[in-house]
N, CA, C and O atoms as CSV, one atom per row, in Angstrom:
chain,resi,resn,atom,element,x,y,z
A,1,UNK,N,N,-29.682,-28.420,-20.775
A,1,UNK,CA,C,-28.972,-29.661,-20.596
A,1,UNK,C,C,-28.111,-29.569,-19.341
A,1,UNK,O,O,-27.617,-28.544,-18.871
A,2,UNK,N,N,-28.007,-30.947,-18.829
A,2,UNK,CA,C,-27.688,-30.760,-17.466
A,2,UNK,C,C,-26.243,-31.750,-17.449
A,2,UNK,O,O,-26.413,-32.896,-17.867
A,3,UNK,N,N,-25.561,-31.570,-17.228
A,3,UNK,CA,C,-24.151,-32.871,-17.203
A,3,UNK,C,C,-24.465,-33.416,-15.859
A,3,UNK,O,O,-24.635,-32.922,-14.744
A,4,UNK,N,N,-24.485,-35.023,-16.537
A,4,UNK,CA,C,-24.792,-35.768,-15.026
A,4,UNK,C,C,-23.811,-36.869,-14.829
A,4,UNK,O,O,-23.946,-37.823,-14.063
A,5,UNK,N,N,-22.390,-36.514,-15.945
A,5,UNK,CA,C,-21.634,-37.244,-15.355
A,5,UNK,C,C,-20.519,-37.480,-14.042
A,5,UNK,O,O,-19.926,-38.491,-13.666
A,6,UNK,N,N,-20.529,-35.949,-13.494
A,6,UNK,CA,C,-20.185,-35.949,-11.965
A,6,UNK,C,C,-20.677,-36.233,-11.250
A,6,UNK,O,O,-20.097,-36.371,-10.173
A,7,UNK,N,N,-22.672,-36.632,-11.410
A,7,UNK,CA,C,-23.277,-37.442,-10.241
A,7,UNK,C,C,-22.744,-38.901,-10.357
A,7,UNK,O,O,-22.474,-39.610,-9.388
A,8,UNK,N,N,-22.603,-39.329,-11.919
A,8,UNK,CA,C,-22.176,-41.044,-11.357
A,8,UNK,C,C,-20.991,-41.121,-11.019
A,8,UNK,O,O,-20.743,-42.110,-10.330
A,9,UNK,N,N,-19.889,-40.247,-11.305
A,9,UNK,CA,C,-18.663,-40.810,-10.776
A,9,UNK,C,C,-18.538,-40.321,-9.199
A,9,UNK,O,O,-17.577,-40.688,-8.523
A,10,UNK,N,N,-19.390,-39.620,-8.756
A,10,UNK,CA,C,-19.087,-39.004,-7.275
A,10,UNK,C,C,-19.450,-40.666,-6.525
A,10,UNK,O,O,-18.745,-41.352,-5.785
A,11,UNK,N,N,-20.730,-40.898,-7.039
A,11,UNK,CA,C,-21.836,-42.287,-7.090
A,11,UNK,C,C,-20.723,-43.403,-6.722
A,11,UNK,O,O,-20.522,-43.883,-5.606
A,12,UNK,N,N,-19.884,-43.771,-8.227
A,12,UNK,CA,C,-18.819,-45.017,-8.317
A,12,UNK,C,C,-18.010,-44.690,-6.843
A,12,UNK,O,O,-18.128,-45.378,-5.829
A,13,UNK,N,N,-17.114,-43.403,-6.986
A,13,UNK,CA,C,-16.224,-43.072,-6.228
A,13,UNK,C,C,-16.279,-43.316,-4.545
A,13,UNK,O,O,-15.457,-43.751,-3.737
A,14,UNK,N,N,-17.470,-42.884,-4.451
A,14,UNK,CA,C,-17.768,-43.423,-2.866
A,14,UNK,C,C,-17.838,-44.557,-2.551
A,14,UNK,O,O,-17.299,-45.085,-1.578
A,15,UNK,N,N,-18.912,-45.327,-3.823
A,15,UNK,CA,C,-18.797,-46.682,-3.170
A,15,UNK,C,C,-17.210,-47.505,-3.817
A,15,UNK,O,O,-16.924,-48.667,-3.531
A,16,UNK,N,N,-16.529,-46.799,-4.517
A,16,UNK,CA,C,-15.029,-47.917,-4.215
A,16,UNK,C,C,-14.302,-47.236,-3.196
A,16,UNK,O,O,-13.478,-48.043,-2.766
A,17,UNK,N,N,-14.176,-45.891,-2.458
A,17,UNK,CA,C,-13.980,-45.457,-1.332
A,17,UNK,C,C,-14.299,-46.356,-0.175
A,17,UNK,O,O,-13.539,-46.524,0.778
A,18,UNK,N,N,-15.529,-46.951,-0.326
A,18,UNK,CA,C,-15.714,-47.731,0.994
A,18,UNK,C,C,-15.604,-48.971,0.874
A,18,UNK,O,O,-16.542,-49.589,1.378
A,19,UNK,N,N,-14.688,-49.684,0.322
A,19,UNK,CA,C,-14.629,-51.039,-0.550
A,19,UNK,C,C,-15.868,-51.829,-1.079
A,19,UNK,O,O,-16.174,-52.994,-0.826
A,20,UNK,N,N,-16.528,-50.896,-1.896
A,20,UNK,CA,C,-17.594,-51.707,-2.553
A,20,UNK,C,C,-17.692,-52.293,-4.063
A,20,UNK,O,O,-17.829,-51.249,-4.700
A,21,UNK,N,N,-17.699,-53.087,-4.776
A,21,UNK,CA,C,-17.647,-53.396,-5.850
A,21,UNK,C,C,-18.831,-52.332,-6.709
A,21,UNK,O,O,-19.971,-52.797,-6.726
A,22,UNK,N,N,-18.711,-51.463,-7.153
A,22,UNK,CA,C,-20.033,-50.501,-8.030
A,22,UNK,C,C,-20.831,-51.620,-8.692
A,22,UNK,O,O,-20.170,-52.615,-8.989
A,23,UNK,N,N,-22.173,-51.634,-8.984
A,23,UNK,CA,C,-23.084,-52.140,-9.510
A,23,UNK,C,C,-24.464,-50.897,-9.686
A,23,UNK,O,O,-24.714,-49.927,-8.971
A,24,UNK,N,N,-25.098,-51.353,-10.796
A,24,UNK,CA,C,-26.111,-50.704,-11.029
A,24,UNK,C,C,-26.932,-50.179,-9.642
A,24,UNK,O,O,-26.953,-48.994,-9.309
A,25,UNK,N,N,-27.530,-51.147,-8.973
A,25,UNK,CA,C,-28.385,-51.014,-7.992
A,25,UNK,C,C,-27.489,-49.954,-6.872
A,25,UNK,O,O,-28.085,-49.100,-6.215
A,26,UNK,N,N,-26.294,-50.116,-6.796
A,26,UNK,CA,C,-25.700,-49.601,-5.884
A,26,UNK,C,C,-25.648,-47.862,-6.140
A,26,UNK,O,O,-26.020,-47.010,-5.334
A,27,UNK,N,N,-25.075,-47.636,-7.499
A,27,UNK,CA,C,-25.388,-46.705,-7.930
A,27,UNK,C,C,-26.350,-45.851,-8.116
A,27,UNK,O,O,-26.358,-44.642,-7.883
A,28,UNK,N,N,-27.409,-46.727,-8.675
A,28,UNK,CA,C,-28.915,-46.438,-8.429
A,28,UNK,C,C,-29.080,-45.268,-7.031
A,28,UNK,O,O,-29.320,-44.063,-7.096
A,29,UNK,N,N,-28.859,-46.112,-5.829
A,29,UNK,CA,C,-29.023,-45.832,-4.677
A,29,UNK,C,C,-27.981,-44.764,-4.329
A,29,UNK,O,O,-28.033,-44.176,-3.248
A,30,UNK,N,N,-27.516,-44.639,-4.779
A,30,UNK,CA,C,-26.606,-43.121,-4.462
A,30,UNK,C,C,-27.078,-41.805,-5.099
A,30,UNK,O,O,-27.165,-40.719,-4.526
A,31,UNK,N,N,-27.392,-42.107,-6.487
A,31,UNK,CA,C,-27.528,-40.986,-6.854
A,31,UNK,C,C,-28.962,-40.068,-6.522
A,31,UNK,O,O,-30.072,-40.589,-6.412
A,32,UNK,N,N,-28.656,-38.421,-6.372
A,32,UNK,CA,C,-29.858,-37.759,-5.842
A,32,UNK,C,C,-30.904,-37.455,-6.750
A,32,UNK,O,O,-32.084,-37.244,-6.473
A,33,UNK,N,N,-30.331,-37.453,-7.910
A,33,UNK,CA,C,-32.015,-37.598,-8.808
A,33,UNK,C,C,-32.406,-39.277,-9.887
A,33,UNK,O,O,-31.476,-39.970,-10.297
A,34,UNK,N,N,-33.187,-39.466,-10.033
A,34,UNK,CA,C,-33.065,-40.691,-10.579
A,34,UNK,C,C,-32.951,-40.508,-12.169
A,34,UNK,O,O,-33.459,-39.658,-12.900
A,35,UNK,N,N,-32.083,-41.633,-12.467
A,35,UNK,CA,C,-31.561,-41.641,-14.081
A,35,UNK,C,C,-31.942,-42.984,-14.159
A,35,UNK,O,O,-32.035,-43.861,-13.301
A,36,UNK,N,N,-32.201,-42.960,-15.712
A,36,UNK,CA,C,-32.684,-44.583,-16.238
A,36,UNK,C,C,-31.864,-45.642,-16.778
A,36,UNK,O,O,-31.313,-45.666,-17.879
A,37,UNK,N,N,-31.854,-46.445,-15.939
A,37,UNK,CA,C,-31.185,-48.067,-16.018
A,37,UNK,C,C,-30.361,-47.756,-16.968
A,37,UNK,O,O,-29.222,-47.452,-16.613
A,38,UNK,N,N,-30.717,-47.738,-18.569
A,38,UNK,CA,C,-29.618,-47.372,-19.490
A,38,UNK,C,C,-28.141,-46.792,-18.996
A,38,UNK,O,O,-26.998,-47.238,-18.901
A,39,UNK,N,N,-28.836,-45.522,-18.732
A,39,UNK,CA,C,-27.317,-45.073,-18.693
A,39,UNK,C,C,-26.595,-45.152,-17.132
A,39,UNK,O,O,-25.493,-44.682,-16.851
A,40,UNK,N,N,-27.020,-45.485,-16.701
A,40,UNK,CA,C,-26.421,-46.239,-15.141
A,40,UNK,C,C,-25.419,-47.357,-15.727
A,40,UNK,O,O,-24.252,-47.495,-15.362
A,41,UNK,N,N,-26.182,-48.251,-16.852
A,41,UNK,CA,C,-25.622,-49.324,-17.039
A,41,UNK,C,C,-24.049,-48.891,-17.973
A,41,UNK,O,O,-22.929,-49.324,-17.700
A,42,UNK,N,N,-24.421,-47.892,-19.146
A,42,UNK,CA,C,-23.468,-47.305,-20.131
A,42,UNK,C,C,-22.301,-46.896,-18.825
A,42,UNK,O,O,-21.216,-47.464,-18.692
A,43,UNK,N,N,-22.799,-45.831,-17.967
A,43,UNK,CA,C,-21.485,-45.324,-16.984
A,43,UNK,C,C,-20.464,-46.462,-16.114
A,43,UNK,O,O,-19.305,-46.502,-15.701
A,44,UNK,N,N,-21.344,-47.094,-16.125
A,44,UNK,CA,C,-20.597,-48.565,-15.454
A,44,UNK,C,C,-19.816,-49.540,-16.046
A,44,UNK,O,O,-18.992,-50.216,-15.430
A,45,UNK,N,N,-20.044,-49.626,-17.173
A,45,UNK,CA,C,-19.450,-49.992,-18.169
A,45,UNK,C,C,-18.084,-49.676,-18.774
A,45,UNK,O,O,-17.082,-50.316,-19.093
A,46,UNK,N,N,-18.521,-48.305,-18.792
A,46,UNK,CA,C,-17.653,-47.410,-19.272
A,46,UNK,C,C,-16.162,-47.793,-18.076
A,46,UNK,O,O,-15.115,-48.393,-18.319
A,47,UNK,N,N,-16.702,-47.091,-16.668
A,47,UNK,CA,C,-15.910,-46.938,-15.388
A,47,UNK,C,C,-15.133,-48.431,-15.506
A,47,UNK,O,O,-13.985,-48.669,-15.131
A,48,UNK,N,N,-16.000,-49.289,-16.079
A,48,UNK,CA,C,-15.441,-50.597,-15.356
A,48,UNK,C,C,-14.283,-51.183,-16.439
A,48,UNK,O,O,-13.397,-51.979,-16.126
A,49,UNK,N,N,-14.532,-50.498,-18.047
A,49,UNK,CA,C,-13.333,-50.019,-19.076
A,49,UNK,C,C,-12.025,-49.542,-18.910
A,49,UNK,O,O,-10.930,-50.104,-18.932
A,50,UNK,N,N,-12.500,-47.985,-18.681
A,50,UNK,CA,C,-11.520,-47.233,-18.531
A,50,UNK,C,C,-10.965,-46.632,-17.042
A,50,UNK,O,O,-9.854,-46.131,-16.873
A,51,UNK,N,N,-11.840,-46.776,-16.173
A,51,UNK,CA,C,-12.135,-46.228,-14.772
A,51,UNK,C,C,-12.298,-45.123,-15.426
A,51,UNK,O,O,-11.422,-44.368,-15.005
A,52,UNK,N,N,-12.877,-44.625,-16.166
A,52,UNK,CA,C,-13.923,-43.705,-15.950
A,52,UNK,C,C,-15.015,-43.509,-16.643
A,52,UNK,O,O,-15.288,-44.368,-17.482
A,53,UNK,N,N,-15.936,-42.324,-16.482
A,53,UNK,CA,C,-17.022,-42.097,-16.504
A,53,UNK,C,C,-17.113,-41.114,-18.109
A,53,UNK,O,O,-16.703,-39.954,-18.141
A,54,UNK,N,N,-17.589,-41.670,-19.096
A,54,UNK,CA,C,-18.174,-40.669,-19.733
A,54,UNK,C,C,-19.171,-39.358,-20.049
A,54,UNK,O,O,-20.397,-39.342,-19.934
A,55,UNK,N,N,-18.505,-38.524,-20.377
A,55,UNK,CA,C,-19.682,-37.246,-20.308
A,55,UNK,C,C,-20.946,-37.616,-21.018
A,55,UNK,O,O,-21.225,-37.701,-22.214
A,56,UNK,N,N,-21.670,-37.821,-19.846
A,56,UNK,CA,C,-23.575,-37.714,-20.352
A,56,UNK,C,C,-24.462,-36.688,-19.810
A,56,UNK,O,O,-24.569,-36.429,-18.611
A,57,UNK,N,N,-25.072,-36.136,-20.735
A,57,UNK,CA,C,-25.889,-34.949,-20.419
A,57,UNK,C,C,-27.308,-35.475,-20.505
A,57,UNK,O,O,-27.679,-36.446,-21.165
A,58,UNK,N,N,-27.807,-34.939,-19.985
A,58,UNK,CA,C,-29.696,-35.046,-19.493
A,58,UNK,C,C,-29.796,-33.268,-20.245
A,58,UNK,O,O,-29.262,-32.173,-20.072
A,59,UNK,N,N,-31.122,-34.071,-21.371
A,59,UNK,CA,C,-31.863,-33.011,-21.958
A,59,UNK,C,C,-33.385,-32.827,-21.966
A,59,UNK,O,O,-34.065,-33.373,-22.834
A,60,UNK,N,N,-33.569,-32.566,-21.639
A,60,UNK,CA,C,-35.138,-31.575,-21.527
A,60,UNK,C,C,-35.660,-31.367,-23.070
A,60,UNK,O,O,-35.312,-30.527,-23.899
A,61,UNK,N,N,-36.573,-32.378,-23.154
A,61,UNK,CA,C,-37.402,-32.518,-24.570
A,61,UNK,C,C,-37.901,-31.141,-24.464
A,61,UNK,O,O,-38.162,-30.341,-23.565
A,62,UNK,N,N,-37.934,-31.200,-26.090
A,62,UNK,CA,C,-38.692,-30.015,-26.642
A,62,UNK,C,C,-39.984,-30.236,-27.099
A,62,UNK,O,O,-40.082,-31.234,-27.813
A,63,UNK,N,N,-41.296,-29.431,-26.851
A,63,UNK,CA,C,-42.127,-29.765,-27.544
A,63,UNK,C,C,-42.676,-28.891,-28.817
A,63,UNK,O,O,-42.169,-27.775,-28.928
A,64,UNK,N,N,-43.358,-29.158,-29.494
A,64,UNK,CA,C,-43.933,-29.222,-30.762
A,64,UNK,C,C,-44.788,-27.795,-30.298
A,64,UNK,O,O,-44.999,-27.551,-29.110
A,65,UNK,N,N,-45.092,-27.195,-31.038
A,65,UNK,CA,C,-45.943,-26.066,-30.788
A,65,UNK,C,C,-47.623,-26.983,-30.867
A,65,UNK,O,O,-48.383,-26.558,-29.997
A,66,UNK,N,N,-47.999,-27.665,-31.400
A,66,UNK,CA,C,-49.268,-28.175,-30.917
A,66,UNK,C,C,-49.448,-28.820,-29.780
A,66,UNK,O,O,-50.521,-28.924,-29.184
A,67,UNK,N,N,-47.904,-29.483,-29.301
A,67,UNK,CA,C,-48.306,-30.084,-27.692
A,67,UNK,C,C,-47.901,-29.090,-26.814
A,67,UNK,O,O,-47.949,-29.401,-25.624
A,68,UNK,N,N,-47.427,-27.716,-27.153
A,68,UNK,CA,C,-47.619,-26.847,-25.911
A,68,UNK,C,C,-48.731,-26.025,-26.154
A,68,UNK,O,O,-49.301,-25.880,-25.073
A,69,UNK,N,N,-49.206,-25.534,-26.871
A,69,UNK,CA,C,-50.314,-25.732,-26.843
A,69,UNK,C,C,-51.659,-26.362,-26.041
A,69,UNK,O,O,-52.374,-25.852,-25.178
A,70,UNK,N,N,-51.688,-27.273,-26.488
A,70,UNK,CA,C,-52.647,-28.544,-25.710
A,70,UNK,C,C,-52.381,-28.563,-24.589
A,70,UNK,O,O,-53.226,-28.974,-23.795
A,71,UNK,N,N,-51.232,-28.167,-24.182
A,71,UNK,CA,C,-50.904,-28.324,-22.243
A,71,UNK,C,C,-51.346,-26.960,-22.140
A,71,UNK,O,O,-51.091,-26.761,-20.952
A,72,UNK,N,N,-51.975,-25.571,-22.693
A,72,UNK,CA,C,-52.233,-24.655,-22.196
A,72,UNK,C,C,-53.604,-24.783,-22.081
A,72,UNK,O,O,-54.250,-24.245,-21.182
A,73,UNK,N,N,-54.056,-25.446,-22.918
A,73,UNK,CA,C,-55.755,-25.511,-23.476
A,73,UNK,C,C,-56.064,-26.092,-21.893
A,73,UNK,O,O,-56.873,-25.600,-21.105
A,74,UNK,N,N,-55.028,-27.493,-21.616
A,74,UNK,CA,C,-55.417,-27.800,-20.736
A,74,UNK,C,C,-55.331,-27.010,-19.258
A,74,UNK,O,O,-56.312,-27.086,-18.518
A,75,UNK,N,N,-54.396,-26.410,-18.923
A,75,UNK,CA,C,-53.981,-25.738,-18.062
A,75,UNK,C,C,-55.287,-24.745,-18.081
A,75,UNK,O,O,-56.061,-25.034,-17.168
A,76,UNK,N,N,-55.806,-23.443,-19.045
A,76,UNK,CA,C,-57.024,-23.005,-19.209
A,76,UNK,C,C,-58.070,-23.471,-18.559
A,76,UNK,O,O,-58.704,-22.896,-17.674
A,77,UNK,N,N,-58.290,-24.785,-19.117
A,77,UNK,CA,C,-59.700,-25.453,-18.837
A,77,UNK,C,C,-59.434,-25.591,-17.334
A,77,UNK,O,O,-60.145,-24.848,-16.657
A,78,UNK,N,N,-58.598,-26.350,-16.664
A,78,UNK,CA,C,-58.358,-26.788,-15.222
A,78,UNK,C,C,-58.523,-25.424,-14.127
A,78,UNK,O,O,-59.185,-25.456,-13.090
A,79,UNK,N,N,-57.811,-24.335,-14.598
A,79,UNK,CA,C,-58.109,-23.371,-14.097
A,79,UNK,C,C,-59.136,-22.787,-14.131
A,79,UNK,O,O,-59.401,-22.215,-13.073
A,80,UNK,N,N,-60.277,-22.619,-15.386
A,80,UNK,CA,C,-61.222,-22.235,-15.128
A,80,UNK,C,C,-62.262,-22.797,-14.140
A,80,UNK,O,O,-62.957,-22.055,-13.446
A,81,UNK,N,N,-62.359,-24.487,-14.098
A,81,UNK,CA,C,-63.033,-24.859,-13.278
A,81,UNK,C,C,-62.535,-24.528,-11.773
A,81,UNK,O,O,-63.212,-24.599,-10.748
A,82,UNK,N,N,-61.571,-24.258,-11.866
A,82,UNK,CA,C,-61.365,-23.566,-10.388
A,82,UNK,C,C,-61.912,-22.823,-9.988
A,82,UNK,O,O,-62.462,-22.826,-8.887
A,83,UNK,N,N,-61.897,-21.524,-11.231
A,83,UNK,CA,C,-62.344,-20.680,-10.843
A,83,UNK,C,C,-63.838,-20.532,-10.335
A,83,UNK,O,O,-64.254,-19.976,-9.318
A,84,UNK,N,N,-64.705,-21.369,-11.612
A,84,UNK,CA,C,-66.206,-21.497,-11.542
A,84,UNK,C,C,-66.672,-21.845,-9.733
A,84,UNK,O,O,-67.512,-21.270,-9.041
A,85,UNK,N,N,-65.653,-23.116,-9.347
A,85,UNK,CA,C,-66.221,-23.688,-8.125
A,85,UNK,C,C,-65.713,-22.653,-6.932
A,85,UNK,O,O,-66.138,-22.693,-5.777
A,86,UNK,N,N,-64.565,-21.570,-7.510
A,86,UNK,CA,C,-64.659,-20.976,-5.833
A,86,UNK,C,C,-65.855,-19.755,-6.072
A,86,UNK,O,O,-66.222,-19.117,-5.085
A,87,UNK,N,N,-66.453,-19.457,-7.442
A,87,UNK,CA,C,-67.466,-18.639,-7.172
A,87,UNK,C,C,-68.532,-18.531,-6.715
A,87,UNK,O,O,-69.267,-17.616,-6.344
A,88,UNK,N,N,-68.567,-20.431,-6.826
A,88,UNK,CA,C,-70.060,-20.954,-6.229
A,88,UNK,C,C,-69.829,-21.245,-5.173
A,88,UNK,O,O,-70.882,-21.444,-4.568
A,89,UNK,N,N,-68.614,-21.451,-4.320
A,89,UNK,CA,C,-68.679,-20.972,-2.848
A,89,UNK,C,C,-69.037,-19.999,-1.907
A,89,UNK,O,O,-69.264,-20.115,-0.703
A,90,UNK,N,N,-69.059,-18.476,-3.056
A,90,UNK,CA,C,-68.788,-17.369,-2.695
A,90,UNK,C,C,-70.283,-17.215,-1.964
A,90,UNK,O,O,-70.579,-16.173,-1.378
């Protein structure tokens, strides 16, 4: 898990630094990795509450042991045809 609430307030902070009213889109456009509308909208909200930003973390789904799995089966298969076609180059 990653805390990404110092990217939106760095985000807000600049643009009311440069007299800008914060808005989604604006925000949008600041930040260096992209986050989804939702919580752009929740942090703005929030900021535009309290002036500030609530702690939101970005988490990295977990998967199921049959869908990692299946991404190896696949990973396997993809690689083998690799392999097959650089032999028939050889």
């Amino acid at each position: 898990m990653s805390d990404i609430s110092q990217d939106l307030e760095q985000a807000i902070s600049s643009l009311v630094a440069e007299g800008k009213e914060p808005s989604v889109a604006l925000i949008k456009a600041r930040l260096a990795s992209p986050l989804p509308m939702p919580v752009i909208i929740k942090a703005l909200q929030s900021w535009k509450k309290n002036a500030k930003v609530p702690k939101i973390e970005k988490t990295t789904p977990t998967l199921t042991s049959e869908q990692r799995i299946e991404q190896l089966e696949q990973q396997v298969a993809a690689l083998t045809a690799r392999i097959n076609q650089l032999e028939q180059q050889i």
